[in-house]
Legacy VTK file of the C-alpha trace (Angstrom):
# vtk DataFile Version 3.0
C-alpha trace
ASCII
DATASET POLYDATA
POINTS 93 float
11.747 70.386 236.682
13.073 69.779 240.136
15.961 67.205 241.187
14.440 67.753 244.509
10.878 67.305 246.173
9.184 70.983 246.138
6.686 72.019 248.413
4.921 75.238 248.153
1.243 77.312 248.156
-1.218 76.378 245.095
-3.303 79.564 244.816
-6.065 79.605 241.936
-7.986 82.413 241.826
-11.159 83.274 239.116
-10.962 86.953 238.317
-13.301 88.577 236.229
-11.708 91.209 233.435
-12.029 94.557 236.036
-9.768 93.131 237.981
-12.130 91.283 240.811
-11.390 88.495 242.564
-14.424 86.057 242.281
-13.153 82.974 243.952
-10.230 82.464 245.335
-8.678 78.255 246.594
-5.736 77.628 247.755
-3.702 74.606 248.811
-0.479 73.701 250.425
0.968 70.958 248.330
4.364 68.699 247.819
5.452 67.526 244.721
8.287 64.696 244.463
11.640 65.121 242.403
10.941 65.430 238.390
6.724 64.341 238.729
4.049 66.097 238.000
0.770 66.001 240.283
-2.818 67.181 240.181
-2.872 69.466 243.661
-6.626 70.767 243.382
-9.805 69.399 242.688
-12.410 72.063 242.559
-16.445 71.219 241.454
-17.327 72.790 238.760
-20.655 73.861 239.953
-18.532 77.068 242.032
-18.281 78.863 238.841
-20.946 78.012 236.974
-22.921 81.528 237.725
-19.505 83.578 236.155
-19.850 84.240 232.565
-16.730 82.404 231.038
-16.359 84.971 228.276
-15.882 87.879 231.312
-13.505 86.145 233.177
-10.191 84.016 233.700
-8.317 81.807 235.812
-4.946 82.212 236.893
-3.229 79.934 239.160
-0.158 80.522 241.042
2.589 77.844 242.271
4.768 79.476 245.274
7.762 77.858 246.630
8.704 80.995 248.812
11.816 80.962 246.509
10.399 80.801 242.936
6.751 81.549 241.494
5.317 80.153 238.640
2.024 81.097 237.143
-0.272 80.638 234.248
-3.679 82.296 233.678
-6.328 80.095 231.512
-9.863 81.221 229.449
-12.770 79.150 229.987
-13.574 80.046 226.006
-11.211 80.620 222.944
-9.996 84.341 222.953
-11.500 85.185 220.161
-14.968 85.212 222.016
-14.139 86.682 225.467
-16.035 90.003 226.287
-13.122 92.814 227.156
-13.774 95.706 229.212
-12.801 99.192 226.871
-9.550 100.255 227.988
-10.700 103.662 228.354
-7.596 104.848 226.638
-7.395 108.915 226.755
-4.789 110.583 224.116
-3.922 114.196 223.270
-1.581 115.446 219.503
0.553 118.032 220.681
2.092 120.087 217.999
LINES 1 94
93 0 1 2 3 4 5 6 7 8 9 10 11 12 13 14 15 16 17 18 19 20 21 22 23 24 25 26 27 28 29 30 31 32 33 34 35 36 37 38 39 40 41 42 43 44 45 46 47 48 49 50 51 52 53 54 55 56 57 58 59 60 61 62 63 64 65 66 67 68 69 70 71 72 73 74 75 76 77 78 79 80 81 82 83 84 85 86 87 88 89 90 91 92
């Protein structure tokens, strides 16, 4: 919530789970005192060739003073595909 009108850079990006950037939109955007406002439109049909169980959206609000972001699954977690963390250990006695 802002007392004041905010303007700032909407950046949305689709990333799949090695860390690639798929798409990327991005809008310059002003939002009035204590509203809320749909800033991007984007048609669906951009994605539609990304498996939504390999990959994720996170969007990014930048003010040049604060940064707010949020990242958001296409599917329910439970069925997203992970990469293997490749995790490497050693037991030292």
């Amino acid at each position: 919530d802002h007392l004041n009108p905010t303007s700032g850079k909407v950046t949305l990006q689709l990333l799949d789970f090695s860390g690639g950037t798929l798409q990327t939109w991005e809008d310059t955007v002003e939002i009035g005192a204590n509203s809320v406002k749909k800033v991007l439109r984007i048609d669906t049909a951009l994605f539609k060739g990304y498996d939504p169980e390999r990959t994720v959206f996170h969007a990014v609000f930048d003010t040049g003073k604060d940064t707010v972001s949020k990242s958001s699954y296409r599917v329910p977690f439970k069925y997203l595909i992970l990469p293997d963390p490749e995790l490497t250990y050693s037991i030292v006695e």
